[in-house]
C-alpha positions as CSV (number, residue, x, y, z in Angstrom):
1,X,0.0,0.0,0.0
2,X,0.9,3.8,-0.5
3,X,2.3,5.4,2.2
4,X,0.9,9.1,2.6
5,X,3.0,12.1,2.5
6,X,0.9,13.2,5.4
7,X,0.5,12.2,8.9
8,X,-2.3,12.0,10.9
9,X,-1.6,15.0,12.8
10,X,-1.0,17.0,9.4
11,X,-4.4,16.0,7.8
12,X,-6.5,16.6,10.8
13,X,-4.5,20.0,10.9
14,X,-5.4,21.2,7.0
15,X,-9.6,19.6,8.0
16,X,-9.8,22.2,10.8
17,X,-8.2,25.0,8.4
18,X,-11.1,24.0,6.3
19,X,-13.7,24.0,9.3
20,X,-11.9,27.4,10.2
21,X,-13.5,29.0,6.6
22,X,-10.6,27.9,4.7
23,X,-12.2,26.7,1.0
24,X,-11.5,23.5,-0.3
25,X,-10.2,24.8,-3.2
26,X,-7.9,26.7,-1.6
27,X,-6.7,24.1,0.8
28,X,-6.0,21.7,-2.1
29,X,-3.9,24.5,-3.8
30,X,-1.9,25.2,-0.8
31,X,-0.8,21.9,-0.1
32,X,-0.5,20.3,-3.1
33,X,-3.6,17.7,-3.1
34,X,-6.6,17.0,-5.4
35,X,-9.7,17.9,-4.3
36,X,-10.8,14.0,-4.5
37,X,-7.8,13.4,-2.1
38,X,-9.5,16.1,0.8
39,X,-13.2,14.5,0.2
40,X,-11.6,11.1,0.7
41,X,-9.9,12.6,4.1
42,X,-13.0,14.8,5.1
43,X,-15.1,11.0,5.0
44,X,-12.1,9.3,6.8
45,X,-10.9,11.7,9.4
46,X,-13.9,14.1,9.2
47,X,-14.5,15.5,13.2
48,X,-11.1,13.4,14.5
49,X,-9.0,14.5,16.9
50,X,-4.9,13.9,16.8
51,X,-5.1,10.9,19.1
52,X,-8.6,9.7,17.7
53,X,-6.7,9.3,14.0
54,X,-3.9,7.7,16.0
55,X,-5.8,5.2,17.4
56,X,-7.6,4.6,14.2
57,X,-4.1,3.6,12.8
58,X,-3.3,1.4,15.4
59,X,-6.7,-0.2,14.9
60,X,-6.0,-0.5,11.3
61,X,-2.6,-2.3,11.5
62,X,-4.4,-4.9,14.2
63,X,-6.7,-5.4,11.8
64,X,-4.3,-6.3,9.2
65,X,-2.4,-8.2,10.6
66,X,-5.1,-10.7,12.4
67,X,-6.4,-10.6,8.7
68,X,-3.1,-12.0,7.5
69,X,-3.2,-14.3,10.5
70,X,-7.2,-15.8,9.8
71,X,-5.7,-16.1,5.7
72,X,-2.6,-18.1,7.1
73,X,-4.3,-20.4,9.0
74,X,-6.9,-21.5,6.5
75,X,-4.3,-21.8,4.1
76,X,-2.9,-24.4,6.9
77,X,-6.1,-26.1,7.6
78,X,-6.7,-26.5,3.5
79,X,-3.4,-28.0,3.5
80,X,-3.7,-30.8,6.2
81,X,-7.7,-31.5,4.9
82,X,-5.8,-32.0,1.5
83,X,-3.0,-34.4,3.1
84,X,-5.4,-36.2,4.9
85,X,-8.0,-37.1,1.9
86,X,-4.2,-38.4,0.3
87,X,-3.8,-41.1,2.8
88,X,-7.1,-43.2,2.5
């Protein structure tokens, strides 16, 4: 996956510029992102706090990676239903 040129902290900074009476517009044009970029962090981060985005992340990467970990172990349990069906 693509890893942001902005942290947390920095997008939840530039969403409360924008609550602040900042346009859209001119938020995109002042740090360098498409408007389809600040929709997509105005539905993901939209009334965050720093540490609520924070923890979001951390939630994130759990979730990943017990994803990777439910995938792994099927993959395991395929295998051995497969070796046993061999032996009979």
């Amino acid at each position: 996956m693509k890893r942001s040129r902005f942290r947390e902290e920095q997008i939840v900074g530039i969403l409360k510029e924008h609550q602040a009476g900042l346009s859209a517009a001119d938020l995109c044009r002042q740090h360098g992102i498409s408007d389809a970029t600040f929709y997509k962090w105005c539905s993901k981060y939209g009334g965050m706090e720093v540490s609520d985005a924070e923890k979001l992340r951390a939630i994130e990467a759990e979730n990943a990676k017990l994803t990777k970990l439910l995938a792994e172990s099927m993959m395991d349990v395929s295998t051995l239903k497969e070796m046993h069906g061999m032996n009979f």
